[in-house]
C-alpha positions in Angstrom: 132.8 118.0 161.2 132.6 117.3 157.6 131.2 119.4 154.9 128.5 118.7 152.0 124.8 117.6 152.3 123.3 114.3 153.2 121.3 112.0 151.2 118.3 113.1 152.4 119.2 116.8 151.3 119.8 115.7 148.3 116.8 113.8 147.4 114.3 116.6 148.7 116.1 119.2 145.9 115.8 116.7 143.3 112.0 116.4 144.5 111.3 120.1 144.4 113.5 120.8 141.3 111.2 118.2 139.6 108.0 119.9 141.1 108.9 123.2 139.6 109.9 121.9 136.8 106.8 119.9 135.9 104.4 123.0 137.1 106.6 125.1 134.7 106.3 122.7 130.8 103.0 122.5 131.7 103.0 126.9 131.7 105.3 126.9 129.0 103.0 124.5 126.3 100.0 127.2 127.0 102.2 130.2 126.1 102.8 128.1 122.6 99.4 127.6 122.4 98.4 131.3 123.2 101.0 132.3 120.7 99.8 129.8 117.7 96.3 131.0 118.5 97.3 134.9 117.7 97.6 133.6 113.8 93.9 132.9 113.9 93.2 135.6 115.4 95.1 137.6 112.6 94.0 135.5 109.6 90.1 135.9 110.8 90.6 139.6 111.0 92.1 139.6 107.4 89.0 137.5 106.4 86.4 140.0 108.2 88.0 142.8 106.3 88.0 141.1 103.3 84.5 140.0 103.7 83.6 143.7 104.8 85.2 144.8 101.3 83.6 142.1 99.2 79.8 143.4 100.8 80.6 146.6 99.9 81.0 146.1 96.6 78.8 143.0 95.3 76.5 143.0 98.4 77.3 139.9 99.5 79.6 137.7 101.3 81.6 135.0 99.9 83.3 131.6 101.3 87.0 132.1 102.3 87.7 130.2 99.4 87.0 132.8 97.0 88.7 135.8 98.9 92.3 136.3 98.5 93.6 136.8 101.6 95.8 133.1 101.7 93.9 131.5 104.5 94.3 127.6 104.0 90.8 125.9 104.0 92.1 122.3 105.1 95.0 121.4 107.2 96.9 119.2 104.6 99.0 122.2 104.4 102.4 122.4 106.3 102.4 126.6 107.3 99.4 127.1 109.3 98.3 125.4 112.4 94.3 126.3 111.9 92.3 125.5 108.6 90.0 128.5 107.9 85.9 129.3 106.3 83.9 131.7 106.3 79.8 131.2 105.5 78.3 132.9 102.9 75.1 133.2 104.4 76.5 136.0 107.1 80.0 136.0 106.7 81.1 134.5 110.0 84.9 133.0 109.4 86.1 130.4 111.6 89.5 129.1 112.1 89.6 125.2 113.6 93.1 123.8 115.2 94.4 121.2 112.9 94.4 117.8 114.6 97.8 115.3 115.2 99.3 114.7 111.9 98.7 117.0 109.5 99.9 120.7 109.2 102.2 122.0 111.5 102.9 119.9 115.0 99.5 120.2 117.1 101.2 120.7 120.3 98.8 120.4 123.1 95.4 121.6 121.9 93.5 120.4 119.0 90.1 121.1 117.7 89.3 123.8 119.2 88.0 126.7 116.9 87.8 130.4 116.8 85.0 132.4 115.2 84.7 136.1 114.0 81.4 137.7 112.9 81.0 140.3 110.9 80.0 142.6 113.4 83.4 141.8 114.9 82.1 139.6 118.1 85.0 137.0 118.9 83.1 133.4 119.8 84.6 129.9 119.6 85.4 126.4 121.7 87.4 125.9 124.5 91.1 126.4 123.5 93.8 128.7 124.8 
């Protein structure tokens, strides 16, 4: 009898190796989204307790712009993957995913956004 494994053998590891791994990038590019989204979700805390600060002292709330805290508030820049505001009306920040082509590389999601009030409520779109 000889030894080894048959065409067929062959061919249905190569099909469930190619399952798995298909079922697997597809896990793998929602961890990298998960893991970009935690720098929203750290930026907009800086920018609520900036905001919180800036009421506290002037009575009112300003536009991210005008807080120094380094959120970027377009995504022409190349370090973030979110563009960040906050409304001066009530001092709800938002942080949108940049789109393909500008900032760092969109990966999978895009648009999406993230909002924190000031009451510390966490809101947004769809995203990871």
């Amino acid at each position: 009898m000889r030894k080894g494994f048959t065409l067929v053998e062959l061919l249905i590891v190569i099909i469930i190796v190619g399952i798995l791994a298909s079922v697997g990038i597809s896990q793998y590019t929602k961890v990298i989204e998960k893991g970009r989204a935690a720098e929203a979700r750290m930026i907009l805390g800086n920018l609520r307790a900036a905001e919180v600060a800036e009421y506290n002292e002037n009575g009112a709330y300003l536009a991210s712009g005008s807080l120094s805290v380094g959120a970027p508030a377009d995504c022409a820049q190349t370090t973030h993957y979110f563009s960040y505001s906050c409304a001066p009306a009530n001092g709800t920040c938002t942080a949108t995913r940049c789109g393909t082509g500008t900032g760092k590389p969109p990966g999978t999601a895009t648009g999406y956004n993230k909002t924190l009030t000031i009451a510390g409520v966490w809101g947004g779109t769809a995203g990871y």
